[in-house]
N, C-alpha and C positions, 0 to 999 in steps of 0.2 A: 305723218302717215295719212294715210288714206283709205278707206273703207268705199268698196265698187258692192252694189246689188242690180243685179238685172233683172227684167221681166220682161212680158211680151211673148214669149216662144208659147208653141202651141202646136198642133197638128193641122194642118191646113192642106189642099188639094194642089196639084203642079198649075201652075199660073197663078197661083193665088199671091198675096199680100200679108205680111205680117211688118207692125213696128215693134222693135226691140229699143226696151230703153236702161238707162244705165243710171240709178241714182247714185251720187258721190257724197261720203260724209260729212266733207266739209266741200268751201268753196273750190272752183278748179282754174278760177280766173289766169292763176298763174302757172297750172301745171303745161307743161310746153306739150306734149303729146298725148291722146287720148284717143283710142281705138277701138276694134271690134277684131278678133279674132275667131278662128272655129277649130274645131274637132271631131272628126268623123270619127265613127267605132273601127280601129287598126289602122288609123291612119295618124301621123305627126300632127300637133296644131299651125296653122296655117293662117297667116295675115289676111284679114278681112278688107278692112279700111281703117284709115288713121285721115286723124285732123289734128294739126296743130292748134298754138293759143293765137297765131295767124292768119288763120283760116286755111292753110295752103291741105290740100287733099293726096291721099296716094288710096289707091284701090287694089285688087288684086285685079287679074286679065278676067279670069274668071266671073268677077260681078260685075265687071265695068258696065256701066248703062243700066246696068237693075237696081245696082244696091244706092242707095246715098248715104252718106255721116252728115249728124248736125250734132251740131252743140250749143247748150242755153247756158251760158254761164251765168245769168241768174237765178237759174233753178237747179244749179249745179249738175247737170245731166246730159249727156251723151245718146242719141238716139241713131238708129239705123233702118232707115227703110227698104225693106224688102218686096221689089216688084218680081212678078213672072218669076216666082221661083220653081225652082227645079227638084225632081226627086237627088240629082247631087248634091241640093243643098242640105242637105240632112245631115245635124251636127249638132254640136253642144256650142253654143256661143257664147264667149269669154268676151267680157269690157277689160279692159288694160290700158292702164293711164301711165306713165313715162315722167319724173321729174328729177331734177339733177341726180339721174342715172340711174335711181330706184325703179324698179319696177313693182305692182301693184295690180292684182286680178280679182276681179270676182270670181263665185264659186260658180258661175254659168247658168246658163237655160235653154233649154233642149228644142231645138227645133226641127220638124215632122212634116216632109213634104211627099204625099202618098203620089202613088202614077196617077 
C-alpha cells in the first residue's frame, strides 16, 4: 500500500500559478502510474494528468499547455504545475497512483481560482 498527501492548493487570482505536490509514503520507483485528478463541486472527478514510471505523459485537452506532471522519485513525490489558470480550474485535487491494478488517492487539496 501506499499513503498519497497533497499540498500546494490555495486561492490564487485567474492567470496565476500554483504547485501542487503529492508526498508518497513509501518509495514510487516502481509504482507504474501516478497522477493528478480533480473535482469540481457537482461535477464527476475528472483526469488531470498522469505520468508513468516511463516518463510517457497524457493530459486532459482541458490543461494541455498549462498544467505539467513531474515526478522525483527520490523524493518519492509527484508535483503539478499550474500556469494561467482559470476560474474553471476550481476544484479539489486528488494524487492517484496506479500499481498492479490498486488504486490509491489522497484525501485532496482545494484549489481557488477567483475572476
Amino acid at each position: 500500500q501506499v499513503q498519497l498527501v497533497e499540498s500546494g492548493g490555495g486561492l490564487v487570482q485567474a492567470g496565476g500559478s500554483l504547485r501542487l505536490s503529492c508526498a508518497a509514503s513509501r518509495s514510487i520507483f516502481s509504482i507504474n502510474t501516478m497522477g493528478w485528478y480533480r473535482q469540481a463541486p457537482g461535477k464527476p472527478r475528472e483526469l488531470v494528468a498522469t505520468m508513468t514510471s516511463g516518463r510517457s505523459t497524457n493530459y486532459a485537452g482541458s490543461v494541455k499547455g498549462r498544467f505539467t506532471i513531474s515526478r522525483d522519485d527520490a523524493k518519492n513525490t509527484v508535483y503539478l504545475q499550474m500556469n494561467s489558470l482559470k476560474p474553471g480550474d476550481t476544484a479539489v485535487y486528488y494524487c492517484n497512483a496506479i500499481q498492479y491494478g490498486n488504486n490509491y488517492w489522497g484525501k485532496g487539496t482545494l484549489v481557488t481560482v477567483s475572476s
